[in-house]
N, C-alpha and C positions, 0 to 999 in steps of 0.2 A: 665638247658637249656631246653625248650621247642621247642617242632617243632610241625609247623603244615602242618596236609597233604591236600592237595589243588588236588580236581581231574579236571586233567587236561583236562577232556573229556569235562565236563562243559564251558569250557573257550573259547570262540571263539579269534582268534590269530587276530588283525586287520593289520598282513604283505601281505596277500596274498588279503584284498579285496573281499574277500565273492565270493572266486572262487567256483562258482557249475553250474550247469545246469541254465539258466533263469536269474541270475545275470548280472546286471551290466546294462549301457546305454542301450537304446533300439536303434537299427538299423534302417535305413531309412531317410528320408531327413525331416520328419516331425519332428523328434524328436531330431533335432540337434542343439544346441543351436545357438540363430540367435543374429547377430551382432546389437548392439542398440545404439544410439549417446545418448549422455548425459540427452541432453535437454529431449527428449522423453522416458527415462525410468519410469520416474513416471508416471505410467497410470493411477492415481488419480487423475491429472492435468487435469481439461478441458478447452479446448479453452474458450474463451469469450464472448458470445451471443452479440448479435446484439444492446442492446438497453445497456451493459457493454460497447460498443467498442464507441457506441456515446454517454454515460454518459460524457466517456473517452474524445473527441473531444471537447464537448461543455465548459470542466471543460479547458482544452488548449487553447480555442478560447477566455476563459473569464481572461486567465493567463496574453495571449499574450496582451489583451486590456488594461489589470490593468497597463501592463509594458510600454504602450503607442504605439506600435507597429503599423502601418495602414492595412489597411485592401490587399493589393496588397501582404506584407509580410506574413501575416498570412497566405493567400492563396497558397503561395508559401512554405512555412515551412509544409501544410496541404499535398499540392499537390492537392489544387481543384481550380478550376475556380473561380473570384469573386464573377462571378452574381453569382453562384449554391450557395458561400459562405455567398452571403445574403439572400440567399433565407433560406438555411439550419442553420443560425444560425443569424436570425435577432435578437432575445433577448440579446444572446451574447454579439451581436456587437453593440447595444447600453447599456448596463448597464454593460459588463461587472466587470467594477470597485466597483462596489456595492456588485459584486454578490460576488467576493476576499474576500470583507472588511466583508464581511456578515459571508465567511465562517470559517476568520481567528477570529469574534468575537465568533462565535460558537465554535471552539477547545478553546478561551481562558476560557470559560463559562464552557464547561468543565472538562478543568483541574482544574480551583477554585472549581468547585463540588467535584472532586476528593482528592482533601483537598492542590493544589499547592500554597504556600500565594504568591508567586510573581504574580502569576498571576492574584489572588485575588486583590491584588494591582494595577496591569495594568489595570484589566477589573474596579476599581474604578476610576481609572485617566483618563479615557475613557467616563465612565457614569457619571453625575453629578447632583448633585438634583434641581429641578427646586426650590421650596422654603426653607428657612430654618429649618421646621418643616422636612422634607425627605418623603414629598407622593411620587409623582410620577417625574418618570425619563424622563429626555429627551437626547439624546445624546449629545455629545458637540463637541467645533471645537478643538478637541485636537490635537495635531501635531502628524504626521505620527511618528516620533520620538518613541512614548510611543509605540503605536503600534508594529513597529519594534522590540523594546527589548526587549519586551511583545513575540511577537515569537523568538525571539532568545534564549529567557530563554525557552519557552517549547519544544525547538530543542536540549534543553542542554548546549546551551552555554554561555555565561559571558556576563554582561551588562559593558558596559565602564564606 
């Protein structure tokens, strides 16, 4: 049997907490830890600048228009006045539906980059060749349909 001798003077004991002189909290109201709510403990998080919070609105205004919505609702879901909300968001509120279709062709474009074939598929059933040789593309009237399941697949989920 072996024994080994372990000097115990080396070994600091962690029962008692690094009781000495200078240890431990520091005293005073400064250094007491301060109650934090959820949301704002991450002090990495910054608010959202001014031209993020109306990206924000404009990308709403152009949601609500694609959905058919008129403009008295929109204003009231905003919380702004009509007139200010023609005035603030005249683009919007004529093309919004374009600006939708534009953006949901762009994520399908993509994800076909990305190498997704469904969507590679959708975004062909979408785009069609004007001659039989395949130069140049012109969009076509394909039904909202393809569209649709076209985003439904790149949200993950099952085409019917």
């Amino acid at each position: 049997m072996i024994k080994i001798m372990i000097p115990w003077e080396n070994i600091k004991m962690a029962t008692h907490g690094g009781r000495r002189d200078g240890a431990g909290r520091k005293r005073g109201s400064l250094n007491k830890p301060k109650l934090q709510l959820a949301s704002g403990a991450d002090a990495t998080q910054k608010a959202p600048t001014a031209a993020q919070r109306t990206r924000a609105l404009k990308r709403q205004v152009a949601l609500c228009v694609a959905d058919g919505m008129d403009e008295i609702s929109i204003g009231a879901v905003l919380g702004l006045d009509v007139a200010k909300l023609r005035v603030l968001f005249a683009h919007e509120l004529a093309h919004g539906s374009a600006i939708v279709r534009a953006e949901m062709l762009a994520r399908l474009a993509e994800a076909g980059d990305a190498g997704n074939v469904a969507a590679q598929k959708a975004l062909l059933a979408v785009v069609e060749p004007v001659d039989g040789a395949g130069g140049d593309v012109k969009p076509s009237n394909a039904p909202d349909r393809v569209v649709e399941s076209a985003l439904r697949l790149l949200q993950g989920g099952k085409t019917p």
